[in-house]
N, C-alpha and C positions, 0 to 999 in steps of 0.2 A: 033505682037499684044501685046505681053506682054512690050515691050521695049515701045510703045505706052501707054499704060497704066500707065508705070514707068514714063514717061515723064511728063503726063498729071497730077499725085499726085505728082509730083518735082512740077512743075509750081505754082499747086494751094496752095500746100505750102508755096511757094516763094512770092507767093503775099496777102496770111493771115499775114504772118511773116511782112510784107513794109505794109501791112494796121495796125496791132496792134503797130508797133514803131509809126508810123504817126500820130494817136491816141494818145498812151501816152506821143506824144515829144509837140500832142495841147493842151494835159491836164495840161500837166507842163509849157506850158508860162500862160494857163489860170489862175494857179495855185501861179504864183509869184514865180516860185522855179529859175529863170532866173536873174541871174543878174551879174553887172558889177564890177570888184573891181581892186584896182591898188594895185600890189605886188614891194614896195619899194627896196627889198633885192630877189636874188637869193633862190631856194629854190629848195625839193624835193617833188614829188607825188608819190608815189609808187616809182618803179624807174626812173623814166621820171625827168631830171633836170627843170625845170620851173623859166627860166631867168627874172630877174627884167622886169617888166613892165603891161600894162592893159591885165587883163582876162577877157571874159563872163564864166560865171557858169551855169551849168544846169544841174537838179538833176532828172531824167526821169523815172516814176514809172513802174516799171517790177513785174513780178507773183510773185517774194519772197523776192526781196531785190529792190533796187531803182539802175539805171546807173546814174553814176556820170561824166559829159564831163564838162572839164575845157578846152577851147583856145583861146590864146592868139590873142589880137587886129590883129597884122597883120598877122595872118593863120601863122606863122611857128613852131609856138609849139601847139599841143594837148595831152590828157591826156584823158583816159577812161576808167570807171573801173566797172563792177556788180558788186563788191564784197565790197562795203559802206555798215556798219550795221547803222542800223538806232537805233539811244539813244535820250533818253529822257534827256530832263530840265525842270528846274520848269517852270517860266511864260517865256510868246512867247516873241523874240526881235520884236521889231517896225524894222528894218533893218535887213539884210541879212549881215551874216559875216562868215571871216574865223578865223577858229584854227589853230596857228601854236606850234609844242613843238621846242624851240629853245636851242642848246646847243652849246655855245662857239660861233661860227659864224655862223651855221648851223643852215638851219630851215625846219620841215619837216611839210607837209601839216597833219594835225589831223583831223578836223574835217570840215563841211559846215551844214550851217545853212541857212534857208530863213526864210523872213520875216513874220513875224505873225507865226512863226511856235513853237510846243514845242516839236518836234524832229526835231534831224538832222540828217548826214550822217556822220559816222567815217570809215575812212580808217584803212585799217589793217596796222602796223606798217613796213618799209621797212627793209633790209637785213641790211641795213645801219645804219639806226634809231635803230635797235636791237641788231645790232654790239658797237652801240654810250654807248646806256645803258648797257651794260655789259662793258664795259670798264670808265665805271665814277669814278671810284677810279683813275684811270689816269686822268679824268676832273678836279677833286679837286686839284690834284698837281697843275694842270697847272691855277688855278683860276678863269676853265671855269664858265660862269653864264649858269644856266639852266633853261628856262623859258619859259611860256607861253606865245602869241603874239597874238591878235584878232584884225584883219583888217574888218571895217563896210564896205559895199558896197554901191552901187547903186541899184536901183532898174532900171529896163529897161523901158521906155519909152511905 
């Protein structure tokens, strides 16, 4: 009886959980927060390497923070992450764009933004990315450029 009862609060959990993603994955194409952009240069997200070529973006509203899913045109790279802080900017883009922080050849995913919007999504800085910046007194010798990169997107059809 009781292993019944366990079962039967698993389940209905299970499918509150697939009705509320479901919900905010219709809120977020409703929303514009979806779109397409073509990443010219190899890059990082968190740690997930994200090889040249077209992404869709989708920035999916959750109880405290927003999920952030980036994958690529042909399914073999995804990226997924709760933990994007949402920051503000002044006036809204007319376009959806990425932030990237670039150092020397390297570029790591910063921020996402959708369109008509005045907040976006920042990623927390990777292992790598924070390895980068503590060692740029080495970037200087070597006459790395360190720079910021903003790819406009698409919007989805």
């Amino acid at each position: 009886m009781k292993n019944q009862l366990i079962k039967t609060l698993t389940m209905a959990a299970l499918v509150i959980t697939f009705s509320l993603l479901t919900a905010a994955i219709s809120a977020s194409a409703q929303s514009g927060s979806d779109f397409t952009v073509n990443i010219p240069f190899d890059s990082m997200a968190g740690k997930k390497i994200l090889p040249a070529g077209e992404y869709r973006v989708m920035v999916h509203p959750a109880a405290a923070s927003k999920v952030l899913i980036i994958h690529s045109a042909d399914g073999r790279t995804k990226f997924a992450t709760p933990s994007a802080m949402s920051v503000e900017g002044g006036e809204s883009s007319k376009r959806a764009m990425l932030v990237f922080n670039r150092y020397g050849n390297q570029y790591f995913l910063s921020q996402v933004w959708g369109a008509g919007r005045t907040t976006g999504q920042e990623l927390t800085k990777s292992p790598a990315e924070r390895e980068i910046k503590r060692s740029r007194a080495q970037l200087a010798k070597s006459e790395a450029t360190n720079e910021t990169v903003v790819l406009i997107a698409r919007q989805q059809q």
